[in-house]
N, C-alpha and C positions, 0 to 999 in steps of 0.2 A: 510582587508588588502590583495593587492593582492599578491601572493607566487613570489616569487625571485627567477628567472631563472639565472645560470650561467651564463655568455658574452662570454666565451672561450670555456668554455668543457662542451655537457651535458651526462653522464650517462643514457641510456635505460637501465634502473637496473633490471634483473628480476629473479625470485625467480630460484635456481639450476633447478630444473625440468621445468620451463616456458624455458629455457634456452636450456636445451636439447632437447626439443620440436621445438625452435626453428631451431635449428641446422638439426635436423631431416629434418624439411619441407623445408630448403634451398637443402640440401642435397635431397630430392625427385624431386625437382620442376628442381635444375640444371640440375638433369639427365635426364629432358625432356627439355632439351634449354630452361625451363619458368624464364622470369624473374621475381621476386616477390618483392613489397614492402610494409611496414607496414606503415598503415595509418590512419589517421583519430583519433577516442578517443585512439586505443592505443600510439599513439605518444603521443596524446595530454594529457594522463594519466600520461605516465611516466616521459613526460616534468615537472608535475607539481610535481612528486612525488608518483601521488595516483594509489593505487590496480588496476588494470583491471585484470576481470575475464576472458573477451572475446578479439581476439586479431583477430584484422582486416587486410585482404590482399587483396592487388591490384595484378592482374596477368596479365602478357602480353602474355593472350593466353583466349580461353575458361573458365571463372571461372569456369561455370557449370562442365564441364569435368574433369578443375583440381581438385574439391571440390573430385569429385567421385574417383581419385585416391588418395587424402589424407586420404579418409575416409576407405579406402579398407586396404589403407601402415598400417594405424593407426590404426585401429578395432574400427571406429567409424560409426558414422551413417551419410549417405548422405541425403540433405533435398533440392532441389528445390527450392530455394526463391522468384525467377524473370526469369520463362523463357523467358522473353520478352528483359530484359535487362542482363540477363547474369548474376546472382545472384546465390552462392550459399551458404551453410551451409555443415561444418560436426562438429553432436555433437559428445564429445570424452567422453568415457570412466567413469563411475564415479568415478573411481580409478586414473583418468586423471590430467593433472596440470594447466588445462583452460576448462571453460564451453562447450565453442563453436570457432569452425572460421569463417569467415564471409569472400566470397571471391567474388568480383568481377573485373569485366574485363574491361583491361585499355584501352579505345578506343583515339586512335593517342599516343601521348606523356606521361609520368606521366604528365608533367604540364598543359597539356590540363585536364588529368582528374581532377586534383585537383583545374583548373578553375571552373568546372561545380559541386562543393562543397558544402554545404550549409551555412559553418559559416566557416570565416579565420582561427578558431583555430583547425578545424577539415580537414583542410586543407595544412595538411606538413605530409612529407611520408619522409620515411627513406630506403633506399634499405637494401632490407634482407641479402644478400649476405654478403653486407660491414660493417653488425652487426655480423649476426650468421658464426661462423665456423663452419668446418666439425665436426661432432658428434665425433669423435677419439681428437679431442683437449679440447673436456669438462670435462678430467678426471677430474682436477683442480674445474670444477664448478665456475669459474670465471665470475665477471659478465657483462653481456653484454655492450659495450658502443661503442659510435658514438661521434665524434667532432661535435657540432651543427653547426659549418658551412660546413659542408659537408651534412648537413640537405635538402632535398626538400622544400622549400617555398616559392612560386611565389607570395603569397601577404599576407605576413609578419603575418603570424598570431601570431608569438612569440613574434611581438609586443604587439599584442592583451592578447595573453597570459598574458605579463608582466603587462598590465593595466587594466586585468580585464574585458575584453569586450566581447560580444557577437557580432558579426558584419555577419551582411549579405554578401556573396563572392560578389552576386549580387539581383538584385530586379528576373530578370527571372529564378534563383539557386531557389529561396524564392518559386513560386508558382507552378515550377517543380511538386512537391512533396509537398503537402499542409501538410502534417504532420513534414514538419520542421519549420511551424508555435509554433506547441504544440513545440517543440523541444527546442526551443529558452529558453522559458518559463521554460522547465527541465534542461536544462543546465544551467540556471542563479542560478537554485535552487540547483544545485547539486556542484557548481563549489563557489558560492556564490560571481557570478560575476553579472553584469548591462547590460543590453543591451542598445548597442551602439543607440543613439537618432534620428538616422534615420532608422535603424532598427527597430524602434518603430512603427516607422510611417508606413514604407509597411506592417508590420504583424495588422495593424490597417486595413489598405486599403484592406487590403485581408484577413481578417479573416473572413469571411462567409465561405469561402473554405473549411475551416476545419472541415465543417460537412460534408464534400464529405471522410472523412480519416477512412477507415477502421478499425472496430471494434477491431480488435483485436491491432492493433496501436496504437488507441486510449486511450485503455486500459494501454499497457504498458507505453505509456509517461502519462496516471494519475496518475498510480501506483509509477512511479521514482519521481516523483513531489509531492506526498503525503509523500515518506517515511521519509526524513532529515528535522530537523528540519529547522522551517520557511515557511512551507506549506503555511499557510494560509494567510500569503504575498503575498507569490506568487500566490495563489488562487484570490488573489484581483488584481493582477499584470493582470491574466489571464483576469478577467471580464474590468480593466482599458484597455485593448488592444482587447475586445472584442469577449475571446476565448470562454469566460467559458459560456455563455449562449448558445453560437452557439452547443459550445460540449454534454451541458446538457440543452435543451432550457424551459424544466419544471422549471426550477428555473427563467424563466422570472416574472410566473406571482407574484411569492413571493416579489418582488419588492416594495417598498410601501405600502404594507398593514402592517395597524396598529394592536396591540395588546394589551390587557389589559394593565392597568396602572406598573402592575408589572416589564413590559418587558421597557427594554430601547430603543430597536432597532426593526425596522421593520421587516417581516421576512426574508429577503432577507440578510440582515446585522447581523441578530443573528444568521442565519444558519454557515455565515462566521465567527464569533465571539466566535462560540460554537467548531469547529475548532481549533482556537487558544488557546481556555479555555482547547482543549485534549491536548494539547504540554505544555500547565502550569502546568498539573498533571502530566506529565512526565518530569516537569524540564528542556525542548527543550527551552520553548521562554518566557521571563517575560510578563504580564499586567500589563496595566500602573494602574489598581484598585484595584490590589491585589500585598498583601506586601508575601513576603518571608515567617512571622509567619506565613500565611494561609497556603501558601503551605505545610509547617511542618505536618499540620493536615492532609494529605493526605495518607492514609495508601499506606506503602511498605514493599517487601517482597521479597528474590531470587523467591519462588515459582510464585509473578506475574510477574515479569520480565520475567522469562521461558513462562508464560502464553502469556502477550504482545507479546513476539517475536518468538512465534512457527506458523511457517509456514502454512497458509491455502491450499495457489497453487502457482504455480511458479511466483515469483515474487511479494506476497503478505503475509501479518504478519496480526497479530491480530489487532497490534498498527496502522500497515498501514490502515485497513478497521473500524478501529473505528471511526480516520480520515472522512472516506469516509462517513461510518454512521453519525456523526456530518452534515455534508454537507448535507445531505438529511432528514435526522429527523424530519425537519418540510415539507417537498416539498408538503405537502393534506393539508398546510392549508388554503391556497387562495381559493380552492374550496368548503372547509369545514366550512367557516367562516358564520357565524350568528351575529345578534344582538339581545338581548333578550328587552324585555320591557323597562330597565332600561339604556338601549344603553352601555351594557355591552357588548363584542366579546366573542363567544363563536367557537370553535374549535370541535364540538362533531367529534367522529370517524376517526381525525387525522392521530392514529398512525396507524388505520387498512388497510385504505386507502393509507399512506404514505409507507407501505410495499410493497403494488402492485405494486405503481411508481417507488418507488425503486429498487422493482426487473426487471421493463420495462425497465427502463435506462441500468441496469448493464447487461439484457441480450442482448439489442442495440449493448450495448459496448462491448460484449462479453467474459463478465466474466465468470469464473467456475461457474458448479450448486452449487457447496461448497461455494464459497465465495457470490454467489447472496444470497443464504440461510441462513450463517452468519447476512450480513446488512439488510435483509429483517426482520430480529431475531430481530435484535437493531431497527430497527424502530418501529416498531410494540409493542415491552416491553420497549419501553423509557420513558412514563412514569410511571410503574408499583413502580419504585422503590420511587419516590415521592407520590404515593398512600400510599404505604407501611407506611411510616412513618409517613403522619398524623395523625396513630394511637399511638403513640407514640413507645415505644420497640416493635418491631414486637412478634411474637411470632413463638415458632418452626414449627409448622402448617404453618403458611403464610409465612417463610422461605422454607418449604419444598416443597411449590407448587409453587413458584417464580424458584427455579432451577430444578423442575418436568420440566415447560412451557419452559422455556429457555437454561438447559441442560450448556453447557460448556460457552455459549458467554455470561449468567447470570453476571458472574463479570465483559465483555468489558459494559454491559449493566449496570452496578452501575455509573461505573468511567465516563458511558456517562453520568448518570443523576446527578452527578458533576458539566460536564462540560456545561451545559444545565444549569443548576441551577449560574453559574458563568456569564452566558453570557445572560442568563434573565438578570438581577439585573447591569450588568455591574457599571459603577462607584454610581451607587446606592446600592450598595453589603454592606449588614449587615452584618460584622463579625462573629457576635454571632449567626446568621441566619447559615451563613455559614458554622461555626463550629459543630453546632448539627446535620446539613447535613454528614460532614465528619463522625463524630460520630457514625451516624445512619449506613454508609457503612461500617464502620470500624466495628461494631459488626457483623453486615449480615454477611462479610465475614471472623470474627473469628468462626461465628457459623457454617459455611460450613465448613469451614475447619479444624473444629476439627473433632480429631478421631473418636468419636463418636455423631458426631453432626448431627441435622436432614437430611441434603441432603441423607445420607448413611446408614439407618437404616440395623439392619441385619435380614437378611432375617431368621423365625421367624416359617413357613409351608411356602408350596409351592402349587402350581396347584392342584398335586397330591393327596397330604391330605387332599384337603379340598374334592375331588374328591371320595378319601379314605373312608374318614369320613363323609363326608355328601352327598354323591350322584350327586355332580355336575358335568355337562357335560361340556366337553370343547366350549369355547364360549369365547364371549364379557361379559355374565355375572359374569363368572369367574374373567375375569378379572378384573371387576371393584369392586369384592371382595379384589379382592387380593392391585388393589391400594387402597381401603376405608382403608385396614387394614395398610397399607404402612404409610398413612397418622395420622392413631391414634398412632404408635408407632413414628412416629416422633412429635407428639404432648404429646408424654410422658405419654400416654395413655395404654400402653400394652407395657410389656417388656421382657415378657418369651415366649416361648410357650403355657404353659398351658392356661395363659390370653390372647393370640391373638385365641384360638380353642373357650375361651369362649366369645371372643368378635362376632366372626364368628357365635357362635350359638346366641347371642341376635341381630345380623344384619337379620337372620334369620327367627327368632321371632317374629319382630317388636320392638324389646326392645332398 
């Protein structure tokens, strides 16, 4: 549904401190005759109601120059975004009441500049002035507002607003700036609006473009388009308008190739499928194959919710790159693919190989070493946890060396091989299949997480003692004493000191 804008009056509502903030930078900018207007997502934010962290200004002077005096008035940081076009940044404070500002220079008219736009709804400004007061009238904290028809809109994007539309200003706005190709795509996602049917059609005509879009651009419009649920929509939205291969073009060759009788979908369509299967474990999006009782079987917990949603790097979650690991998980197996005698598909060396690709892509796109390292983690131990349980109850041993190998992404890595296991099988999904699946996670991660459970044995001697007591030098063979013994008391093998000194001396021995 789309949100209901008032016809008389809208409210620019912002929180006491965005508010004085405002007032502030009216009050700087008139004292240099700069005129300033608020534009683009922050109008188009607060038109609809929703949070913005970041608040956007048009200036009828140098951005770059005024950025540097905002940042200096404000004791923020000045950043350079576009010498070429007059772009600037000052990030505030972390103690601040907005991330960042975003200021660029109004070349002719505002309505010229917000001709040269990208989409109608991101194209209505508001003069700052005739919102913010002087800093001495905010004792009150009152909150900001504007008559919408005193609003800036040369081409109606509050209609667009009110109907839910993504629309291009124009087809020349559109290739400008190939990254508001991906843009389109993020904001249908984030707004849970449609793009307008000709709009469709130019980001078709020109989507090759958008491998020309810098990495780290890139990044940020996959990272907003992965995080809310319905990703994987829009993932297919992406590939129907021809973004998502351009962007990642290793996922072409996954396209049509088949796979064991088990899998229902090709690889190309499980990769997108496995996707969707991570937002069913999170309750984000139904499958039309799986009922609600399955869901039920899906272990939760505040402590993974903390876990899902603790930040890797700016502008990425756990939840968000699990997402992304899904979407990659399979990318080695086109090239990894075999037939054995019996015209069986065989996959050897998938996940090792699907690591490296993985991490070529995300360092392309120029992701953190953190988060390549993360998904490179999950692709690589995707399927260990399907291994694991063919032997039926795992045991504390092969618990203990699953989160040795894998360390903290070990649980994104279960919940993957969930949703992997969901999107094999698709509307072929045995319940009961499914169930012992959940089962098997569900103990893994009661066994890590107990107090006492294998992941966290206690430490028992140390370097020094065995150093102490038996003449070892510091090394590699040290250590791989010290982890053998690691591994017997989490196999409930030794549990004092006395019995790890005499396990150390039959390691010793031969015994």
């Amino acid at each position: 549904m789309c949100p209901q804008l008032l016809m008389e009056e809208v409210k620019l509502t912002f929180t006491p401190e965005v508010s004085r903030l405002l007032s502030a930078i009216s009050s700087l900018l008139r004292e240099k005759n700069i005129r300033a207007y608020l534009v683009g997502g922050t109008v188009r934010d607060r038109l609809l109601g929703r949070d913005t962290a970041d608040i956007d200004l048009a200036v009828s002077a140098d951005a770059l120059e005024a950025a540097a005096l905002l940042a200096d008035a404000l004791h923020g940081k000045y950043v350079p975004l576009d010498a070429v076009n007059r772009v600037g940044r000052v990030v505030l404070p972390e103690a601040g009441s907005a991330a960042h500002l975003d200021l660029s220079t109004v070349k002719g008219t505002i309505e010229d500049d917000l001709a040269r736009r990208d989409f109608t709804i991101d194209a209505i400004a508001a003069r700052l002035e005739e919102i913010a007061p002087p800093v001495a009238a905010l004792a009150d904290s009152r909150p900001l507002s504007l008559d919408e028809r005193r609003l800036i809109d040369p081409v109606n994007g509050r209609g667009d607003l009110r109907r839910g539309l993504v629309r291009s200003v124009s087809e020349a706005n559109l290739v400008a700036d190939p990254v508001r190709l991906l843009r389109a795509v993020r904001l249908a996602t984030e707004l849970g609006f449609t793009i307008e049917d000709s709009t469709r059609t130019l980001i078709r005509r020109h989507c090759h473009l958008a491998g020309s879009v810098a990495g780290e651009r890139a990044r940020e419009e996959l990272l907003r388009l992965l995080a809310p649920p319905g990703a994987a929509r829009y993932l297919r939205l992406m590939d129907e308008l021809g973004l998502l291969t351009v962007l990642i073009p290793e996922l072409i060759a996954c396209r049509g190739v088949d796979q064991p009788p088990v899998h229902y979908w090709d690889v190309f369509d499980h990769s997108l499928e496995t996707v969707a299967a991570v937002e069913f474990l999170f309750g984000e999006e139904d499958l039309p194959y799986a009922s609600a009782e399955l869901l039920a079987a899906v272990p939760r917990s505040e402590k993974l919710s903390r876990h899902f949603h603790r930040e890797i790097s700016r502008g990425s979650t756990g939840q968000t790159l699990l997402k992304l690991a899904a979407l990659l998980h399979d990318i080695a197996k086109p090239q990894t693919k075999t037939v054995d005698g019996e015209g069986r598909a065989r996959f050897l060396g998938h996940s090792q190989e699907g690591a490296a690709m993985s991490a070529a892509v995300l360092e392309r796109l120029r992701f953190s070493s953190r988060e390549i390292r993360t998904v490179a983690l999950l692709v690589q131990h995707h399927l260990r946890p399907g291994q694991m349980s063919n032997y039926g109850t795992p045991t504390d041993r092969a618990i203990y060396r699953f989160f040795r190998d894998t360390g903290e992404a070990g649980i994104d890595i279960l919940f993957l091989s969930m949703a992997d296991h969901l999107a094999a099988r698709g509307p072929r999904l045995d319940p009961q299949e499914w169930r012992r699946h959940a089962r098997f996670v569900d103990y893994v991660l009661a066994r890590h997480c107990a107090p006492a459970g294998p992941a966290r044995p206690p430490r028992l001697v140390d370097g020094h003692d065995l150093m102490n007591i038996f003449g070892f030098s510091p090394g590699p063979g040290l250590g791989a004493i010290l982890e053998t013994l690691r591994e017997a008391q989490a196999a409930g093998e030794v549990s004092s000191r006395e019995e790890a000194l005499e396990y150390v001396k039959n390691l010793i021995e031969g015994k």
